[in-house]
Structure formats: structure tokens, C-alpha cells
N, C-alpha and C positions, 0 to 999 in steps of 0.2 A: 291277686295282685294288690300291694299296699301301694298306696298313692297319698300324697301331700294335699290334703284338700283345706287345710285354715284357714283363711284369709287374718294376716296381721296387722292390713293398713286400712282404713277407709279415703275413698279415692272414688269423683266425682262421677255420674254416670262414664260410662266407659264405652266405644266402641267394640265388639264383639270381634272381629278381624283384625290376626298380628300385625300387618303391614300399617293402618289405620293407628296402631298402640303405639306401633316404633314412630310412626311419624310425631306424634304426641313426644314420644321422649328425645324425640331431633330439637324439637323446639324448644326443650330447656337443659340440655346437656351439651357439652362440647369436649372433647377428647384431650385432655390438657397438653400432650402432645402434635395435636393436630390442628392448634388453632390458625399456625397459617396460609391451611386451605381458606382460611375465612379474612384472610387479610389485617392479621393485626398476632403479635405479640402477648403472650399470657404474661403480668407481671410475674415476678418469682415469688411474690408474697404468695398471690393465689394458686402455687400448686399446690398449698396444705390443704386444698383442699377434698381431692381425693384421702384426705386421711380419716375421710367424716366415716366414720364406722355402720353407724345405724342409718337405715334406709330412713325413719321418723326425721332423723335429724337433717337430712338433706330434704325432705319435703319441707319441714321448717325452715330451711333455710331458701328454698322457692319462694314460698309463698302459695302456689298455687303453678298448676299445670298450660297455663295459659303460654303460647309460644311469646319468644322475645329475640334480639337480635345478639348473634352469638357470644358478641363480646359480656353480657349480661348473664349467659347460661351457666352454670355450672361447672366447673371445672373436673371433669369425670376422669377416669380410666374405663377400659373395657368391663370391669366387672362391675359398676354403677351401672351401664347401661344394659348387661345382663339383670345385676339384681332387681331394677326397674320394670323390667320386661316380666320376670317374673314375681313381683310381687302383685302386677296389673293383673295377672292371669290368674291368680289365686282367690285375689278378693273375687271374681267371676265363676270362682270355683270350678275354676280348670285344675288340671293336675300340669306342675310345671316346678323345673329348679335348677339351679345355676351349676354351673361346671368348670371347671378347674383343671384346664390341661393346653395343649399346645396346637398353636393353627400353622397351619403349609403354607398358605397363600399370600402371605405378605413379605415375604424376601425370597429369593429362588434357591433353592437347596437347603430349606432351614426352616426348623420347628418353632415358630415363636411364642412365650411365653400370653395365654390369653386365655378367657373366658366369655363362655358363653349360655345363651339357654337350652333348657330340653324340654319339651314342650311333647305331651302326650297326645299322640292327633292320630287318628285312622288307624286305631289299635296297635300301636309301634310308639316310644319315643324318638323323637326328631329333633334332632340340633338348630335354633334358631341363632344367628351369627347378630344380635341387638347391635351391636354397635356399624355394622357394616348396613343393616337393615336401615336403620334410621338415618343412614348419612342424606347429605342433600345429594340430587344427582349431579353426577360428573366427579363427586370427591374420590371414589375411588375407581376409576374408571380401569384402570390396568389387571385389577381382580379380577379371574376369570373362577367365581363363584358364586353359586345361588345361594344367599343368606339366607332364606326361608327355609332354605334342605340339606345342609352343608354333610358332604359325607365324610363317615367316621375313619376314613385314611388321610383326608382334610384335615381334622381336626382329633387330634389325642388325647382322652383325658386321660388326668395324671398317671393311674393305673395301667390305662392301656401301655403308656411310653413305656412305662418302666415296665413292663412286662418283654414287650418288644426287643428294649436296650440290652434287658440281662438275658437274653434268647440269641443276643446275636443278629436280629434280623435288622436293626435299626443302629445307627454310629449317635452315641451317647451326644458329640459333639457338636452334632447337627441339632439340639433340642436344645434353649434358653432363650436367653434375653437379646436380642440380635445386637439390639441398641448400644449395650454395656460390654458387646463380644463377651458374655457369660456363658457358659455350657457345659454340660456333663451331667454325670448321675446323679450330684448333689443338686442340682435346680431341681431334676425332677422329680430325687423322695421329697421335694415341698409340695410339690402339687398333688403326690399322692397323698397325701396328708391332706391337705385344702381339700382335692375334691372329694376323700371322704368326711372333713366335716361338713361340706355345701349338701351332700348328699341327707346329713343329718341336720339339715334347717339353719349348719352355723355357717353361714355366707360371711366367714374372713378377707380381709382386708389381702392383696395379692402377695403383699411381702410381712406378712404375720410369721414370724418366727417362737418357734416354742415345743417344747418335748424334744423329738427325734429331730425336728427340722435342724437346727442349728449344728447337727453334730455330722462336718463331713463324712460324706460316702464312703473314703478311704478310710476313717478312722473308728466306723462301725462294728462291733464285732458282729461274727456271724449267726448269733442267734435275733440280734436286731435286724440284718437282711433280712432271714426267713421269716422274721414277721412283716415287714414292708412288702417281700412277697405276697403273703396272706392279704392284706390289707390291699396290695394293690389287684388282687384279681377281683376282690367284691368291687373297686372302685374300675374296673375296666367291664365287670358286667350288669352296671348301675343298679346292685340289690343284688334282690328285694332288700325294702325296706328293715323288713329284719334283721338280717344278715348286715345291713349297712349299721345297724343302730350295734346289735353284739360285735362289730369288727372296732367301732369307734371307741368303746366302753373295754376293749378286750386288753388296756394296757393303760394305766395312769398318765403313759407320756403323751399320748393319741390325741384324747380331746380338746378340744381350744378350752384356754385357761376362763375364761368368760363365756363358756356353755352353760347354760341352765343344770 
């Protein structure tokens, strides 16, 4: 079994228990959508900020992991507080890495665009939901889901949907952006795309467009499906790592343009 063991960030002692980590990244991130569970208004300036790309760059821009009051945090998306999650887990040298696919539990009947961690624990990887994990309590009260264990009918990465969708078993239409009434097959070859590059250490930005993403679903030909096929069954059986690295590399359009 190939496992993610680097550590990329240096990061102050650390509590060993997730729930302990996520609280730590409650305290300096805020959902830039969500900020008025906290009673106040995100300027429109500050939503560039989710466009910080490099995990470096947004510790830079902390200062430090010390909690603060919300209006001060961060102005995140879901996948800051996956990356977060897992890049604390790494410097610990846990095996742990972000995911790129769609959650059930935030609107009734509908796959929403989201990310989250997988976190290698009791010889199986397990889905940690960082952003739901770290909320204060009572923000999400009407979820009826364990963040710590969220199951994979829960939560779809990119792969698996698309797997799903072109099977028939799943309405293309019910999986996107709930917010923007987006949906269909094109939201989800992006995420099969993302979460085979997250799988490959490149943790993009949610709406990173480049290669295959950009070019509608309807206007694909079919030899481009059957590779999005390919691509998305390594990203629905997370690997191994090898198989994620030769799927990522196995076509010029694949990699994010700013991979190593």
C-alpha cells in the first residue's frame, strides 16, 4: 500500500486527535459563505480570499494558529479546511489527503459540490468532513452526519459520481453547485479531474479549470469519455498511488498546469 507520508508545512506542536485539529482550524477559518451563522457580513473584498492557492500562503497570512473571533479568520471554502486537516496530519506523519467530489447532506435531494479529508485510520481510509468537524456547535445542527466517518454514499468523489451518472444509477442533475442551480455531467468531469490531481499531492483550487475541464461534456468526443472513464475509476478506488500517479501523467491535458 503506497501512502502520502511528506510533511510540507512545519506546524507548532500539534494535538494527536482529529477532533482536537479540527477545533484548532475552527478557530482561524470561517466559511466565507457561512459567515452569517456568526453574525456579521464577509466584505466582498474578502472573498479573494479563498483564491489563496498555497496552504504557505494562507499560514502566512494567519500568522499563527492561535484562535481569534470569526470575523478575523480566514475567509475559507470547504477545501482550505480539508487542505488544513490534512496537511496537520502529515507533518505527524499520518497518511492523509484531500478529496474532491460531492456531499448528500447539505440540501435534500442533491449532491453538492464539496471537499473533503481521507484520513487512513484502522487499516481502511475514512472520510473526515474538516469543515463540518470544526464548525462551532449548533452551526449545523439540521445534518444528520458523523463528520469523523461520513459514508461513501454521503459523499462522492469525483470519480465515483461519474461513474455512477454514466451507469445510469445516479440523475446527472442532482450532482453540482446547489447555490448557482449548476448540474450535470460537466460539473462532475471537474472533479474527476481535481480529485485525481488531490490524489496526486496537487490540492487545486475548487474551480481551477484547465485540460479537459473546460471543454463541455456534450462537446467531448468519445475517445475523451473513455479516458475520463479510465481516469475516473482510479479516482473512485482512491489508487493506489501508482495507478493515481500513471492515470494523472497518462495524457498532457490531465495534470494541473502548475504541478511539479
Amino acid at each position: 500500500m503506497d501512502f502520502y507520508r511528506r510533511a510540507d508545512h512545519a506546524f507548532p506542536e500539534l494535538p494527536p486527535d482529529i477532533p482536537r485539529l479540527a477545533q484548532i482550524i475552527g478557530g482561524v477559518l470561517v466559511h466565507r459563505d457561512c459567515t452569517a451563522a456568526f453574525g456579521f457580513d464577509l466584505p466582498p473584498e474578502r472573498r479573494d480570499e479563498a483564491n489563496t492557492r498555497d496552504l504557505a500562503a494562507i499560514l502566512t497570512h494567519l500568522g499563527s494558529l492561535a484562535p481569534r473571533p470569526p470575523q478575523e479568520r480566514f475567509a475559507a471554502t470547504c477545501r482550505d479546511f480539508a487542505v488544513l486537516l490534512v496537511a496537520m496530519l502529515r507533518a505527524q506523519g499520518r497518511p492523509a489527503r484531500a478529496r474532491a467530489g460531492f456531499a448528500g447532506y447539505f440540501a435534500e435531494g442533491w449532491y453538492d459540490d464539496h471537499w473533503v479529508a481521507e484520513v487512513w485510520q484502522d487499516d481502511t481510509w475514512r472520510l473526515f468532513d474538516a469543515q463540518l468537524l470544526s464548525a462551532e456547535p449548533g452551526t449545523y445542527t439540521k445534518l444528520d452526519i458523523d463528520p469523523t466517518n461520513v459514508p461513501r454514499d454521503a459523499f462522492l468523489v469525483g470519480g465515483q459520481a461519474w461513474l455512477e451518472c454514466r451507469a445510469g444509477r445516479r440523475d446527472p442533475a442532482t450532482l453540482g453547485v446547489h447555490s448557482a442551480n449548476l448540474s450535470g455531467m460537466w460539473e462532475i468531469q471537474g472533479n474527476v479531474i481535481r480529485d485525481l490531481a488531490a490524489l496526486n499531492r496537487d490540492e487545486t483550487l475548487p474551480w481551477d479549470n484547465w485540460g479537459l475541464i473546460p471543454i463541455h461534456y456534450d462537446k467531448l468526443p468519445p475517445e475523451d469519455v473513455a479516458l475520463l472513464d479510465d481516469l475516473a475509476a482510479v479516482s473512485a478506488a482512491g489508487g493506489p498511488l501508482s495507478k493515481a500517479q500513471e492515470a494523472y501523467h497518462s495524457d498532457p491535458r490531465i495534470p494541473w498546469p502548475g504541478a511539479a
